[in-house]
N, CA and C atoms of all chains as a GROMACS GRO file, in nm:
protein
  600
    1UNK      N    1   5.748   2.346   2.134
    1UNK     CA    2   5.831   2.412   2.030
    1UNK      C    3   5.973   2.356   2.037
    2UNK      N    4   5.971   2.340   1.919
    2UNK     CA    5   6.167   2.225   1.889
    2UNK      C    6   6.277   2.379   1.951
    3UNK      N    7   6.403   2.337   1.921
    3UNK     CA    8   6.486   2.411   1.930
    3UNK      C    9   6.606   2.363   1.800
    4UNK      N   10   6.638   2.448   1.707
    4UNK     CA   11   6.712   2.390   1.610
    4UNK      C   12   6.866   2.513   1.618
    5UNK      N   13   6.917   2.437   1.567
    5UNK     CA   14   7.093   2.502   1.550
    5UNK      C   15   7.181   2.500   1.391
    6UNK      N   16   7.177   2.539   1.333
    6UNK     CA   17   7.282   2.575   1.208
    6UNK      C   18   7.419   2.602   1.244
    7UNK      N   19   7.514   2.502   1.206
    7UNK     CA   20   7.662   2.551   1.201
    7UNK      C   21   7.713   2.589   1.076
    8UNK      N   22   7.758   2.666   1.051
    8UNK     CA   23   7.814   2.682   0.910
    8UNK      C   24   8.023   2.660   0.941
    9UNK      N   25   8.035   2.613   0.890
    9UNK     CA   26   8.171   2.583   0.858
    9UNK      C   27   8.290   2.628   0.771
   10UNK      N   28   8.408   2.663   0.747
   10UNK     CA   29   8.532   2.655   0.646
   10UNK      C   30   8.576   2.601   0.728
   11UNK      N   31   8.632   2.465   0.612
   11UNK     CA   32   8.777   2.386   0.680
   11UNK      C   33   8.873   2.455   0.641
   12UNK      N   34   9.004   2.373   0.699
   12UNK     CA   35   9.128   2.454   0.646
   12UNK      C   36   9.166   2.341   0.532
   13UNK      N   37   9.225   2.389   0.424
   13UNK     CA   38   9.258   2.325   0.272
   13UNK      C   39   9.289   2.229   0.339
   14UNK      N   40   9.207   2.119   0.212
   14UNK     CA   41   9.270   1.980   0.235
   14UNK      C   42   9.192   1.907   0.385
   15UNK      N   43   9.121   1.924   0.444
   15UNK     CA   44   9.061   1.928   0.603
   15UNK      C   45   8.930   1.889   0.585
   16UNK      N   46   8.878   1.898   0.458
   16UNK     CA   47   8.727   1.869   0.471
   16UNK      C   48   8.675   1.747   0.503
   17UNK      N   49   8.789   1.619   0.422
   17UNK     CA   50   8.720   1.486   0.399
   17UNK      C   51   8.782   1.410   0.568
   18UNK      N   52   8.846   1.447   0.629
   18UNK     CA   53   8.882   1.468   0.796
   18UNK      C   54   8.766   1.524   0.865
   19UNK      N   55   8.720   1.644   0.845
   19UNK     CA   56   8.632   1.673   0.914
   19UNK      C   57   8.482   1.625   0.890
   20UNK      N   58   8.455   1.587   0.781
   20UNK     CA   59   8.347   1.512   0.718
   20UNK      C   60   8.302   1.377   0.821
   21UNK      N   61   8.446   1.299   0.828
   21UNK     CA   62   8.431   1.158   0.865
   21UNK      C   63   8.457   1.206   1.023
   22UNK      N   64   8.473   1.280   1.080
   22UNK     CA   65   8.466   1.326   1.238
   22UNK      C   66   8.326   1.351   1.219
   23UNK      N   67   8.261   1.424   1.142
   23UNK     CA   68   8.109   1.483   1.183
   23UNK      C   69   7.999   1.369   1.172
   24UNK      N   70   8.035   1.281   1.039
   24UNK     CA   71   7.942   1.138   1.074
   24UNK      C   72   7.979   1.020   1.192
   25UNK      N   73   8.077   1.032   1.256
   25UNK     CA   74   8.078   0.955   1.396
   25UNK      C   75   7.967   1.049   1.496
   26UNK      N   76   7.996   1.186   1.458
   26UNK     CA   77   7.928   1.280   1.578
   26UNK      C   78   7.803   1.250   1.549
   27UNK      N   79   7.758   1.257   1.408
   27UNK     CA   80   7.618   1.237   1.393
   27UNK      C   81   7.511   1.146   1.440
   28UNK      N   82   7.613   1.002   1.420
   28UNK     CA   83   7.580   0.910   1.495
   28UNK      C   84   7.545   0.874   1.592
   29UNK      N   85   7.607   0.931   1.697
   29UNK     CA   86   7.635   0.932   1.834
   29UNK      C   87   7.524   1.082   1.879
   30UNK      N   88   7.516   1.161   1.794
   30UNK     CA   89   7.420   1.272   1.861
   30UNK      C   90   7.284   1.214   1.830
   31UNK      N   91   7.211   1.121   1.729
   31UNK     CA   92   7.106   1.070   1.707
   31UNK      C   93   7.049   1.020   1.808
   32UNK      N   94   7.145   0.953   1.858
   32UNK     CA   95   7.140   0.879   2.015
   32UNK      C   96   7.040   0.959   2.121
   33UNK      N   97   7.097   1.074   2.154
   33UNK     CA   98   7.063   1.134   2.273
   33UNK      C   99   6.922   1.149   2.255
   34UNK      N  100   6.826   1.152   2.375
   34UNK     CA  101   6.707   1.120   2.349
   34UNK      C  102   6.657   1.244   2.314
   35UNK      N  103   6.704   1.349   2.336
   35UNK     CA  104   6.634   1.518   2.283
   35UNK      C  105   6.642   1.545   2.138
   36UNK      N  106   6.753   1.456   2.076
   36UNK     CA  107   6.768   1.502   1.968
   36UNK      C  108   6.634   1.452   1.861
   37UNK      N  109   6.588   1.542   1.750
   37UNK     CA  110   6.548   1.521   1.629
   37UNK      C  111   6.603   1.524   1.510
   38UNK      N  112   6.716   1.570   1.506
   38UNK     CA  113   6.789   1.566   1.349
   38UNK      C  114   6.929   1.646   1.421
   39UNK      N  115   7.019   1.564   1.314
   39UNK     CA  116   7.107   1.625   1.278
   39UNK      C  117   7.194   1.602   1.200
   40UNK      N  118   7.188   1.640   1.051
   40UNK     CA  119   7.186   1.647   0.927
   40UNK      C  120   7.380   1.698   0.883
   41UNK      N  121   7.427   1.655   0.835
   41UNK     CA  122   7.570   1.682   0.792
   41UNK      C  123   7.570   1.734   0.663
   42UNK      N  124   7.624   1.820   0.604
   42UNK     CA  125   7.604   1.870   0.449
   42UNK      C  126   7.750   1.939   0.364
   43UNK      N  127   7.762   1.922   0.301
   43UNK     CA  128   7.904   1.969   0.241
   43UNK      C  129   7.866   2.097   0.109
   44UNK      N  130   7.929   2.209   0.080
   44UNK     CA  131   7.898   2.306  -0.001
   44UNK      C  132   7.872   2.194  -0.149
   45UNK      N  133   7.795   2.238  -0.204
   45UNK     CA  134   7.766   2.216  -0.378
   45UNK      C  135   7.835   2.277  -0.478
   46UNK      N  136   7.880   2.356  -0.393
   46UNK     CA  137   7.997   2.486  -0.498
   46UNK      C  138   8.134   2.467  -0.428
   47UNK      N  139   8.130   2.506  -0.282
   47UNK     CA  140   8.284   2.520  -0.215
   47UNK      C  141   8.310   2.369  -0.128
   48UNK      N  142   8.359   2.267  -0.178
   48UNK     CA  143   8.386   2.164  -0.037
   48UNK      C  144   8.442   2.191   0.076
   49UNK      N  145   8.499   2.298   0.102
   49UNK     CA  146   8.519   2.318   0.227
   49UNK      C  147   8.460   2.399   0.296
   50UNK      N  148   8.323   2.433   0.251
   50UNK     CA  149   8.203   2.514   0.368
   50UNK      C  150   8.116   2.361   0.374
   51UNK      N  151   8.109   2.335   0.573
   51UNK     CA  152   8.046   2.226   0.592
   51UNK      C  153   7.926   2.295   0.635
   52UNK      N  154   7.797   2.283   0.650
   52UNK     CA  155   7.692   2.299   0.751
   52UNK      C  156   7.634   2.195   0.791
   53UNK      N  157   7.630   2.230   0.927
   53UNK     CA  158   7.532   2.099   1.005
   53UNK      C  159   7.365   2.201   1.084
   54UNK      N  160   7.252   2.063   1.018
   54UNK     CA  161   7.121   2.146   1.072
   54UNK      C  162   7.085   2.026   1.166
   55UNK      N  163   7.066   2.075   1.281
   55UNK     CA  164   7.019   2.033   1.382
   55UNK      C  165   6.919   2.094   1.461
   56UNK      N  166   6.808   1.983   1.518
   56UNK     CA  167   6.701   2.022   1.579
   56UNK      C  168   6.668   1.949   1.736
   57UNK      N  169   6.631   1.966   1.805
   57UNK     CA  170   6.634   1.938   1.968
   57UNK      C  171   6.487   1.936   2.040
   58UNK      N  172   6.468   1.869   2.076
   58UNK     CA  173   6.324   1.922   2.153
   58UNK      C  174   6.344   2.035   2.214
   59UNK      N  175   6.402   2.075   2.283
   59UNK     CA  176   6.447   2.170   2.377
   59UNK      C  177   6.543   2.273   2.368
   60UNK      N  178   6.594   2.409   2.418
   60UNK     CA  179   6.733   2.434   2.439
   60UNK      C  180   6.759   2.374   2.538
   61UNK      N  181   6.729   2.302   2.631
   61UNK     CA  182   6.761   2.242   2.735
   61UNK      C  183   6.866   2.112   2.668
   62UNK      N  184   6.768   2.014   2.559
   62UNK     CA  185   6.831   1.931   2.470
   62UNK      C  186   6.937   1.979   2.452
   63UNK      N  187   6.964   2.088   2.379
   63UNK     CA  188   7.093   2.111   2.278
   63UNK      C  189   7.168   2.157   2.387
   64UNK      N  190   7.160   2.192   2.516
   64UNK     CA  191   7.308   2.269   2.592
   64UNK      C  192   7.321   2.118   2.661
   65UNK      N  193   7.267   1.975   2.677
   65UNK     CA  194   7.288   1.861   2.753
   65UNK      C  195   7.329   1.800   2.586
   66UNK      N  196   7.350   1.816   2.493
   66UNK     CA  197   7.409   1.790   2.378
   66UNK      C  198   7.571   1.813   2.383
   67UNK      N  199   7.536   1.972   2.426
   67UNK     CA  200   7.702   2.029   2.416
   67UNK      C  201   7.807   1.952   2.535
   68UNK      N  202   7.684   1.900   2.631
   68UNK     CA  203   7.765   1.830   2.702
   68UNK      C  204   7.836   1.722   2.680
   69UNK      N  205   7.764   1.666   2.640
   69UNK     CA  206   7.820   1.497   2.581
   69UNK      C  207   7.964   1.518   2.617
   70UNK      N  208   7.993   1.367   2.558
   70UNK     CA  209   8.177   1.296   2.556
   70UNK      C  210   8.166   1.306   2.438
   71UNK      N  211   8.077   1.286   2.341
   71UNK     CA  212   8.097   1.296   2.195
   71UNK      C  213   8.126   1.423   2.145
   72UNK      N  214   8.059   1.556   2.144
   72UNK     CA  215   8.078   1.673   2.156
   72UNK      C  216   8.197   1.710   2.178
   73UNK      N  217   8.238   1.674   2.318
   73UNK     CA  218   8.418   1.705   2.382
   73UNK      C  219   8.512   1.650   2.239
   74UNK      N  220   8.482   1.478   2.196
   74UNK     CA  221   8.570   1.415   2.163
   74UNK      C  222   8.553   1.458   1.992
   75UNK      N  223   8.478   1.465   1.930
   75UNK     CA  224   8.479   1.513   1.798
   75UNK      C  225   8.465   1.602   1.763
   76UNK      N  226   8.364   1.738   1.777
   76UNK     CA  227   8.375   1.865   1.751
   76UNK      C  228   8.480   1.976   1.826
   77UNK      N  229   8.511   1.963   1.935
   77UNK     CA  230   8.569   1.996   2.041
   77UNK      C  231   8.738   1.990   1.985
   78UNK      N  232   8.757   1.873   2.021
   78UNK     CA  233   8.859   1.809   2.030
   78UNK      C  234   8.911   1.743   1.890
   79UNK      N  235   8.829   1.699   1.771
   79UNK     CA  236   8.826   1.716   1.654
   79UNK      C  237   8.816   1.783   1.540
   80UNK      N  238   8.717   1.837   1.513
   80UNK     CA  239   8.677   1.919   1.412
   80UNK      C  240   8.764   2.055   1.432
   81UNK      N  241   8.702   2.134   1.552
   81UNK     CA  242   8.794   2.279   1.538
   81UNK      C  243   8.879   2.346   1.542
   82UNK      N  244   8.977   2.200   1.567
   82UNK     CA  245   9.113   2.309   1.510
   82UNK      C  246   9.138   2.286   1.350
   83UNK      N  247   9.031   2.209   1.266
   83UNK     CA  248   9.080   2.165   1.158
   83UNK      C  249   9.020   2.248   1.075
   84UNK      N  250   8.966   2.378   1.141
   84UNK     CA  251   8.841   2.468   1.075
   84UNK      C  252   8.964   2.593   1.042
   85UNK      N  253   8.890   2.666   0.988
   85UNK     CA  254   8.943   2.824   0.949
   85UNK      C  255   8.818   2.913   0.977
   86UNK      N  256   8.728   2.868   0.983
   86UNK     CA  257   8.576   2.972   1.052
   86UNK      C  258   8.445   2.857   1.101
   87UNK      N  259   8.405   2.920   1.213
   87UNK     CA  260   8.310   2.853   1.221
   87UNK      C  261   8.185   2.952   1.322
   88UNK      N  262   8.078   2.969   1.247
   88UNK     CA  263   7.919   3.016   1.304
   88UNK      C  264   7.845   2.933   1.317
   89UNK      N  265   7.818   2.942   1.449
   89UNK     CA  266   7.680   2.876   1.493
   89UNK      C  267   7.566   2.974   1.519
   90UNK      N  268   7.429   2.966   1.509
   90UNK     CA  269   7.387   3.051   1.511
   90UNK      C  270   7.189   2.926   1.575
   91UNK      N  271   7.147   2.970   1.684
   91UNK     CA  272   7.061   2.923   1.747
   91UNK      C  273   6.892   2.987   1.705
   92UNK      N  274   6.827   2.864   1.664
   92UNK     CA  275   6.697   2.890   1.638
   92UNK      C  276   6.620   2.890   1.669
   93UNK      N  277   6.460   2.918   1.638
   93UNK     CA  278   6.334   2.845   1.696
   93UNK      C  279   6.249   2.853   1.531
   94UNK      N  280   6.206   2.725   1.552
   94UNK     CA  281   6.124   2.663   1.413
   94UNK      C  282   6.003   2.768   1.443
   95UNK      N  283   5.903   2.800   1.360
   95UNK     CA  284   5.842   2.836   1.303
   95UNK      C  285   5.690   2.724   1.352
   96UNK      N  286   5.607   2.819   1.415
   96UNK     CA  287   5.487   2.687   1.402
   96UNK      C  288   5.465   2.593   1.322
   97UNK      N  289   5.392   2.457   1.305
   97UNK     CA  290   5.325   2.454   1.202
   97UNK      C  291   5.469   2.409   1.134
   98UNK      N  292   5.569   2.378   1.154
   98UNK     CA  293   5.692   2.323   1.098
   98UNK      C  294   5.726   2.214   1.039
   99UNK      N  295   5.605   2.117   1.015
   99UNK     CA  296   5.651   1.969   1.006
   99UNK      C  297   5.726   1.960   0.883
  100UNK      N  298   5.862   1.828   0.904
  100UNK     CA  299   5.900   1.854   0.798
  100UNK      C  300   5.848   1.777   0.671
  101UNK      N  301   7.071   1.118  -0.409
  101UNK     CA  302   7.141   1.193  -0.308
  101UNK      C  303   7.046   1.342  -0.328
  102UNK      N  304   7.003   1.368  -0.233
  102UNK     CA  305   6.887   1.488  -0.204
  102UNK      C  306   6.998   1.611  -0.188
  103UNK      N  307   6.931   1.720  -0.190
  103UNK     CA  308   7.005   1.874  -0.286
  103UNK      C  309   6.947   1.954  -0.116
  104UNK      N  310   6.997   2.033  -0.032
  104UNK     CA  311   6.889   2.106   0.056
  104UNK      C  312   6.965   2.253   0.031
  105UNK      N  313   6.976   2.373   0.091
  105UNK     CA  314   7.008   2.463   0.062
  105UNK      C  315   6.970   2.568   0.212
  106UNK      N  316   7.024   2.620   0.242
  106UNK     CA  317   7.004   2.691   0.394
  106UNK      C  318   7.077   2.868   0.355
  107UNK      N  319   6.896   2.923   0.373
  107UNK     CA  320   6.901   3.044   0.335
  107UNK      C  321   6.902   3.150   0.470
  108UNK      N  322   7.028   3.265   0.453
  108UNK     CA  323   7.020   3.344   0.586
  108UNK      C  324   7.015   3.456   0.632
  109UNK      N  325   6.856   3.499   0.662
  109UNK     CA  326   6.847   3.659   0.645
  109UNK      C  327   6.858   3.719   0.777
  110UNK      N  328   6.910   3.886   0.719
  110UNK     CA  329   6.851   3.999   0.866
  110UNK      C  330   6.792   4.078   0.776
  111UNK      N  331   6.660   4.042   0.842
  111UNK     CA  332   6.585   4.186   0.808
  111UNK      C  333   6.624   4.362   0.868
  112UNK      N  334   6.522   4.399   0.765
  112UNK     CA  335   6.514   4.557   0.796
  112UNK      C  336   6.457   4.549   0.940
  113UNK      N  337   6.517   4.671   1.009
  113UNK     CA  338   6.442   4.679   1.164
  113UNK      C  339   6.310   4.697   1.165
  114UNK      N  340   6.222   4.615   1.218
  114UNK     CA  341   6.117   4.663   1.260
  114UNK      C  342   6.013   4.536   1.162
  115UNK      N  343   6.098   4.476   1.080
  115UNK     CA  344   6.024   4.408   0.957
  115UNK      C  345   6.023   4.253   0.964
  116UNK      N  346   6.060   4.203   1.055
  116UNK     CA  347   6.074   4.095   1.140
  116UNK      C  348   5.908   4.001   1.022
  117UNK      N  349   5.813   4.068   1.169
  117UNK     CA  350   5.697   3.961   1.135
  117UNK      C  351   5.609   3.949   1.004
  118UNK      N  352   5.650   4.098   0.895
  118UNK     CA  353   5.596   4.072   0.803
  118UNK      C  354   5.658   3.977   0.690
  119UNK      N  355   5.835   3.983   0.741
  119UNK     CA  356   5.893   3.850   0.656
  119UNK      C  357   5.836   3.740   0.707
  120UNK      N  358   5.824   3.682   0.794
  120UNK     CA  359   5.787   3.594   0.841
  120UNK      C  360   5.636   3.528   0.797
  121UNK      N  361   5.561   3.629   0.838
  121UNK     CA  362   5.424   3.582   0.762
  121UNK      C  363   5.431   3.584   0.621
  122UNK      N  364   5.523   3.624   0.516
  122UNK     CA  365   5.522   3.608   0.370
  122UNK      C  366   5.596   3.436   0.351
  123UNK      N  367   5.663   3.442   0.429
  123UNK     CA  368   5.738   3.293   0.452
  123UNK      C  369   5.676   3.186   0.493
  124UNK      N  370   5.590   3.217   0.630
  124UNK     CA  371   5.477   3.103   0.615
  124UNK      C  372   5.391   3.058   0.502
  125UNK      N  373   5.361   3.130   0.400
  125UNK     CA  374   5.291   3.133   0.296
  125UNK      C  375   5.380   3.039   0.177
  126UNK      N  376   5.505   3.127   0.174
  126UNK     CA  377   5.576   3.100   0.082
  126UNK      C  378   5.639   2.916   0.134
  127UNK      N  379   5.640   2.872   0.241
  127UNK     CA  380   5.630   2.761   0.263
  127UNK      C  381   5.525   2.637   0.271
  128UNK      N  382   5.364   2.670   0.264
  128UNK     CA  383   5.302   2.623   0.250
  128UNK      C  384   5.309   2.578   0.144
  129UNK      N  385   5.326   2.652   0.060
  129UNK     CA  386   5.271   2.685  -0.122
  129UNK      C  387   5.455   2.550  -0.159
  130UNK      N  388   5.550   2.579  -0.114
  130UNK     CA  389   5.669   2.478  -0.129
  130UNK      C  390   5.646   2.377  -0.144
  131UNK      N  391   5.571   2.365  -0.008
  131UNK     CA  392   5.572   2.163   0.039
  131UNK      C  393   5.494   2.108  -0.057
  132UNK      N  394   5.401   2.174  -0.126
  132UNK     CA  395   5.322   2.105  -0.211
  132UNK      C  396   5.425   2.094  -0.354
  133UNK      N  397   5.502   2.147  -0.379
  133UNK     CA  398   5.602   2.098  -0.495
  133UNK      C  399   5.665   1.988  -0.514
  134UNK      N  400   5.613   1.866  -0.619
  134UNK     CA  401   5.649   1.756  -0.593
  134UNK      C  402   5.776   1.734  -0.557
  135UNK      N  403   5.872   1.787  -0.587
  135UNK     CA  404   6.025   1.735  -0.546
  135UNK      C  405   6.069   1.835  -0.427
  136UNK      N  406   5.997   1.920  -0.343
  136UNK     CA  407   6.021   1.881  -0.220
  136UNK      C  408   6.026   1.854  -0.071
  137UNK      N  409   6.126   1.869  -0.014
  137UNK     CA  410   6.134   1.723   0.139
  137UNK      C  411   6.103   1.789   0.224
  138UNK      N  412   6.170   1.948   0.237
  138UNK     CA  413   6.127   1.986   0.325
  138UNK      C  414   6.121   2.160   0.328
  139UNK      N  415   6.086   2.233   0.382
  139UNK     CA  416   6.062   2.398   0.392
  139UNK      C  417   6.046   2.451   0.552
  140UNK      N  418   6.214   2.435   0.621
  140UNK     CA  419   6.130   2.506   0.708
  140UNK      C  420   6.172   2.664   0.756
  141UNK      N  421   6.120   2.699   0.824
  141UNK     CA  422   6.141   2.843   0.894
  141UNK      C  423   6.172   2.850   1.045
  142UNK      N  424   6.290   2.969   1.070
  142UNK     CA  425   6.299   2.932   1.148
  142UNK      C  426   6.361   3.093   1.197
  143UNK      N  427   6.316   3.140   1.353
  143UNK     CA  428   6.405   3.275   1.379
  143UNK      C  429   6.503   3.288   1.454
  144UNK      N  430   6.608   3.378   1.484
  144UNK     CA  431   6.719   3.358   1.560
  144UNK      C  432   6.636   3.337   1.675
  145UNK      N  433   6.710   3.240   1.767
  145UNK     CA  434   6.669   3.301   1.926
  145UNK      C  435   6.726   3.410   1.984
  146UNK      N  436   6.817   3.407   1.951
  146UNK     CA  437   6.917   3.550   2.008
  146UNK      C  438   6.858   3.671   1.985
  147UNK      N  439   6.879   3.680   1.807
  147UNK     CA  440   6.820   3.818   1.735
  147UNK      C  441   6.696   3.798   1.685
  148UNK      N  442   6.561   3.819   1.677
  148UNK     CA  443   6.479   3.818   1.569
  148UNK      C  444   6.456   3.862   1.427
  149UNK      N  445   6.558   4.008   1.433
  149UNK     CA  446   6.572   4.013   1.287
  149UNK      C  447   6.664   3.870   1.210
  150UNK      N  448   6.736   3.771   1.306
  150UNK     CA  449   6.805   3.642   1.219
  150UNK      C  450   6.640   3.598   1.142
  151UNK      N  451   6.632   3.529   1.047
  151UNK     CA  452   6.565   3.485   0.988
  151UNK      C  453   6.660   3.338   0.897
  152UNK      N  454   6.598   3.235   0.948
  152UNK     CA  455   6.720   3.126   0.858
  152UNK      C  456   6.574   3.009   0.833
  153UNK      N  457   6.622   2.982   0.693
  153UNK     CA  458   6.535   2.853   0.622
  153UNK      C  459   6.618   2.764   0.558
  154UNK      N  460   6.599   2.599   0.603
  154UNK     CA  461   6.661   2.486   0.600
  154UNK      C  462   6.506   2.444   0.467
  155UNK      N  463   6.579   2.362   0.370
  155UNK     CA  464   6.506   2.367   0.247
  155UNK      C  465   6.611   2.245   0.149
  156UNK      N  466   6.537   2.110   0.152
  156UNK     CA  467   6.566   2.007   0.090
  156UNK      C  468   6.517   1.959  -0.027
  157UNK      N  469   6.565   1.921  -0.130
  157UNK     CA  470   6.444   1.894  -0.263
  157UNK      C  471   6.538   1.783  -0.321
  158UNK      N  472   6.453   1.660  -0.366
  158UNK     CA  473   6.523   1.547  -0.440
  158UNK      C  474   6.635   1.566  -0.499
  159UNK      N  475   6.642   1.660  -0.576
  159UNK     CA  476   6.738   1.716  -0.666
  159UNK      C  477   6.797   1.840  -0.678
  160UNK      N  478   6.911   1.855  -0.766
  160UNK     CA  479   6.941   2.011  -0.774
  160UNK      C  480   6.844   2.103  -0.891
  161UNK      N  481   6.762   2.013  -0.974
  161UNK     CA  482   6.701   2.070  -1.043
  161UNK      C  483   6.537   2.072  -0.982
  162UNK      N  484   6.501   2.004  -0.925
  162UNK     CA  485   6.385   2.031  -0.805
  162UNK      C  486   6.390   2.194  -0.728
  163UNK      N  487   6.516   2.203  -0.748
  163UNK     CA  488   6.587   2.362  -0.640
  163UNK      C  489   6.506   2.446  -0.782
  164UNK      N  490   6.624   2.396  -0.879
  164UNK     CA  491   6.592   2.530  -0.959
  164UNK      C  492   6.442   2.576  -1.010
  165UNK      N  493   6.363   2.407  -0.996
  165UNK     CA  494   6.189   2.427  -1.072
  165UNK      C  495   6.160   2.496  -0.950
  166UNK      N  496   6.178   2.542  -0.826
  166UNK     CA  497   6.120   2.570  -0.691
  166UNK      C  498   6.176   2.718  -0.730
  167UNK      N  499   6.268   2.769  -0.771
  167UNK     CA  500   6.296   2.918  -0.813
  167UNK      C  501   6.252   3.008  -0.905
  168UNK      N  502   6.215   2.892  -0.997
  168UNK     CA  503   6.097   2.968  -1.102
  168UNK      C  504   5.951   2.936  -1.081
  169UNK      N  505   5.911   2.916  -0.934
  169UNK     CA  506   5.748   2.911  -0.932
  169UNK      C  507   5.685   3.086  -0.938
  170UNK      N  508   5.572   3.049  -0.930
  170UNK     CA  509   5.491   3.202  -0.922
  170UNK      C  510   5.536   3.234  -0.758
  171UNK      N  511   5.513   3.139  -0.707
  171UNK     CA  512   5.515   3.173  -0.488
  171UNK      C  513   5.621   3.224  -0.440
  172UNK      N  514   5.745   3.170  -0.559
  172UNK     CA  515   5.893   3.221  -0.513
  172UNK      C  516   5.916   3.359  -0.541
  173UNK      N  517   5.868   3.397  -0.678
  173UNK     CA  518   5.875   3.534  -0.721
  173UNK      C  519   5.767   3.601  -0.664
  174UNK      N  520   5.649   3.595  -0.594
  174UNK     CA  521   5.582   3.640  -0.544
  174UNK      C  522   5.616   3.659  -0.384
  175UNK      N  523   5.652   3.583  -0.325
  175UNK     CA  524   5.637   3.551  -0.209
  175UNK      C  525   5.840   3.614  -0.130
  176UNK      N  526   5.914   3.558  -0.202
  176UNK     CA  527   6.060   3.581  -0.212
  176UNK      C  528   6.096   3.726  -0.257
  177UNK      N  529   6.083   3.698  -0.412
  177UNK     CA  530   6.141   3.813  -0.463
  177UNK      C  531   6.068   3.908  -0.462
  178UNK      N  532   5.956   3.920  -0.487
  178UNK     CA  533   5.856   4.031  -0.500
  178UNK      C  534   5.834   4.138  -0.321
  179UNK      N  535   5.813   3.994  -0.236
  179UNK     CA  536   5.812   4.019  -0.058
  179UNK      C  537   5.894   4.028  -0.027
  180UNK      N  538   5.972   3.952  -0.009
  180UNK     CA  539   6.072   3.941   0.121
  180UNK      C  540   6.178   3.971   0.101
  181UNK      N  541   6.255   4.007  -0.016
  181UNK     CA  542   6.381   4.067  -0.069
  181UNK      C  543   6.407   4.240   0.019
  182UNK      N  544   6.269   4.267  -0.064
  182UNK     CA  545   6.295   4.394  -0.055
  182UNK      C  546   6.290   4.478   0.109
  183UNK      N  547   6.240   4.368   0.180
  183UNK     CA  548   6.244   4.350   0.347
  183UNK      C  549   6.402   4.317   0.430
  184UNK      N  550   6.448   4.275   0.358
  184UNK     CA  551   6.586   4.235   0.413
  184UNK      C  552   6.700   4.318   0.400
  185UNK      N  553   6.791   4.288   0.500
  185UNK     CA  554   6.902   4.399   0.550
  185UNK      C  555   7.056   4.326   0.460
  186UNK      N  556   7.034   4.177   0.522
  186UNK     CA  557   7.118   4.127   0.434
  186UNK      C  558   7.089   3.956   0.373
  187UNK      N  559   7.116   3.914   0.285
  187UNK     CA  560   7.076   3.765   0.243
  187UNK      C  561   7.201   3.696   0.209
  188UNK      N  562   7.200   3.624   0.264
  188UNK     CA  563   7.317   3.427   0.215
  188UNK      C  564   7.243   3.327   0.203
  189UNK      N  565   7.265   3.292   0.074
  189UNK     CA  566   7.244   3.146   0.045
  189UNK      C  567   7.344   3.046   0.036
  190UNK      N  568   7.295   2.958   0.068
  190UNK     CA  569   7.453   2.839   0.043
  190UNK      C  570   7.352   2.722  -0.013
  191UNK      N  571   7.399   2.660  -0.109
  191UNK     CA  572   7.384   2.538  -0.164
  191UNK      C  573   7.468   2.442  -0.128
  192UNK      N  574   7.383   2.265  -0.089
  192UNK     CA  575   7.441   2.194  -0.015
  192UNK      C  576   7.407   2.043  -0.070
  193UNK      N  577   7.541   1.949  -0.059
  193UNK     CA  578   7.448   1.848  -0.052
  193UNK      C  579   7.481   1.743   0.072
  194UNK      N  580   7.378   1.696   0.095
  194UNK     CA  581   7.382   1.623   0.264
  194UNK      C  582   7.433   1.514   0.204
  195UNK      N  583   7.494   1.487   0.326
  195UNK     CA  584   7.620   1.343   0.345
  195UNK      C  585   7.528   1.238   0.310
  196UNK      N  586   7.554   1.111   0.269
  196UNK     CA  587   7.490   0.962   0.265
  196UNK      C  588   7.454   0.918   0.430
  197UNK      N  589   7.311   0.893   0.420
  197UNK     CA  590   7.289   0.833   0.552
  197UNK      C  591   7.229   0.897   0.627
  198UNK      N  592   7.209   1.010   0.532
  198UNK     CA  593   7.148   1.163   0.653
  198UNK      C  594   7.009   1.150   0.700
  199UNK      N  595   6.942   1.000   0.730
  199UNK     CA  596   6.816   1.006   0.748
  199UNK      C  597   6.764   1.108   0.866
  200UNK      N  598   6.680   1.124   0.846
  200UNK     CA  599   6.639   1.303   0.969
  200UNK      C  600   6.602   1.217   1.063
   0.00000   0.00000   0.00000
């Protein structure tokens, strides 16, 4: 059974297309790690400054050796959240029978 | 550029697995809709009343033919609405490059 994660996002005005181009370096670099299965970057269709990111892990084991990273520290960490005005994460488990 | 949409429920107490099994259904009956990518389900780990579905379709009008099926109003509105404590939807569109 995977382990998946939803962030939902508000930037702060003006912060999105900053935090956008921080989250596709992260993306990049989180593809990498060998636990990972997705992790998807998305921008509102209505509001540009609600970001969500869907991410999936083999493991929770995966996703807390995720949070570890230098990438993690250096772009979400150390990038992205002070450039936010809210941010929920909220931890999953897929659904049997899930393929996508 | 593909359309996904990440829907986020708490159910009524106690009503957990019968959303869930209307959702397995209501996701089977999805994937077979030509335009789309993906349907999945997924429950909090934390809370089980969380209930969250990650849901991709070619287009934004793929979304809307997927809102007027019989499975959605059957399966959604008819089921699982009236099961829930609270509902968010957010409409999204994923960054360039977002291969899963």
């Amino acid at each position: 059974m995977s382990y998946a994660v939803v962030a939902r996002y508000l930037t702060r005005p003006g912060k999105e297309d900053e935090v956008l181009t921080l989250l596709d370096s992260m993306s990049e670099a989180s593809r990498q790690e060998p636990g990972n299965r997705q992790y998807r970057v998305h921008q509102g269709a209505g509001d540009p400054r609600v970001v969500v990111l869907y991410e999936e892990y083999d493991s929770e084991a995966d996703f807390e050796a995720h949070c570890a990273t230098d990438h993690f520290q250096r772009y979400v960490l150390g990038g992205v959240v002070p450039l936010l005005e809210s941010r929920d994460v909220v931890r999953l488990v897929p659904r049997e029978g899930v393929s996508a």
